[in-house]
N, C-alpha and C positions, 0 to 999 in steps of 0.2 A: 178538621176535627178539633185541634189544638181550638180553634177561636172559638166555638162553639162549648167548650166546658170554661174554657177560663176569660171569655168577655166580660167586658163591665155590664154588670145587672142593676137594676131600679127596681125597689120594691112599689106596686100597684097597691097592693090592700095587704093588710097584717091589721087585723082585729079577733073579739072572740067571736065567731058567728059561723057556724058551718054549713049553715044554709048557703050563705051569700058566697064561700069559698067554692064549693062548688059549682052554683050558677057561673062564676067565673070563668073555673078550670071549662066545664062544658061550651058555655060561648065560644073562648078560645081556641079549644079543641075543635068544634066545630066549621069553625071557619078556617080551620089549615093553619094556623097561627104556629110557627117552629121558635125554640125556644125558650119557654116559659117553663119554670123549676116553679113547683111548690110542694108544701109541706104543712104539718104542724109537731108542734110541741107545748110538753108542760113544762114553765115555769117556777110555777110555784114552792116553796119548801112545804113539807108535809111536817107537821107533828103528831109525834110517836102518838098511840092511843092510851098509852100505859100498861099495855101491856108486851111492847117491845118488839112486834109484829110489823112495825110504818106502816100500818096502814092509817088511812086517812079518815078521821071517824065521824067527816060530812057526808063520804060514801054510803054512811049508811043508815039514813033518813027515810021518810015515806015514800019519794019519790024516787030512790035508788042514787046511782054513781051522776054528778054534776057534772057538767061536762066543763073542765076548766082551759081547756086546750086553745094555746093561741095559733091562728091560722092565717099563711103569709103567701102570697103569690107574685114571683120574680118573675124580671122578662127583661132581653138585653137593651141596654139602653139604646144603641142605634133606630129600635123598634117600639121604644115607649109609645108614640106617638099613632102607630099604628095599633097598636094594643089596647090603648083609651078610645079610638073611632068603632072599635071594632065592640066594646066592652057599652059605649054609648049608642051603637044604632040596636043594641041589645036591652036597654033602658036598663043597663046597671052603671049603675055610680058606685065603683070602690073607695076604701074609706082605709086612713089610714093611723089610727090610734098610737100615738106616742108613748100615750102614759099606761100601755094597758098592762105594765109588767108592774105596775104599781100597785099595793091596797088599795080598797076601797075607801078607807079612809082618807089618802093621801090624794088621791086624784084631783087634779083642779077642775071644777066644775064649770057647766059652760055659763056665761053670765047673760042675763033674757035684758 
């Protein structure tokens, strides 16, 4: 049990996309794959609305709450390798974004 919570883990994919996050967690799931920890969370800092509330006042546009949530799937590293054939005979390519705790501003963009 010990090896199984505290092994060295590799992250596969950590972007914003919750589509592609769970196509993953399923494939892997799927195929019996042990091991793999994931999750999401927000980064971001919010600014107050003014009226002292936090809430976040792009929540509340025409199209509702944005989904800003960064989403990361571990798997120990012994088994990276098995993880990507298994993530590949599935035609997903995970992806793993650096910069995605960044502004939009600040991002280095890709050069064509």
């Amino acid at each position: 049990m010990f090896d199984k919570l505290f092994s060295k883990r590799v992250t596969v994919f950590k972007k914003r996309d919750r589509e592609s996050w769970e196509q993953i967690r399923k494939a892997l799931a799927e195929s019996g794959f042990e091991g793999m920890k994931s999750g999401h969370y927000l980064q971001e800092t919010v600014m107050g609305g003014g009226c002292g509330a936090k809430l976040d006042p792009r929540d509340f546009g025409g199209k509702g709450r944005i989904d800003r949530d960064i989403y990361w799937v571990d798997v120990p590293a012994e088994k990276e390798e098995e993880a990507r054939d298994i993530l590949r005979r599935n035609g997903i390519v995970p992806v793993i974004e650096e910069n995605v705790l960044l502004d939009a501003a600040l991002r280095k963009k890709p050069e064509n």
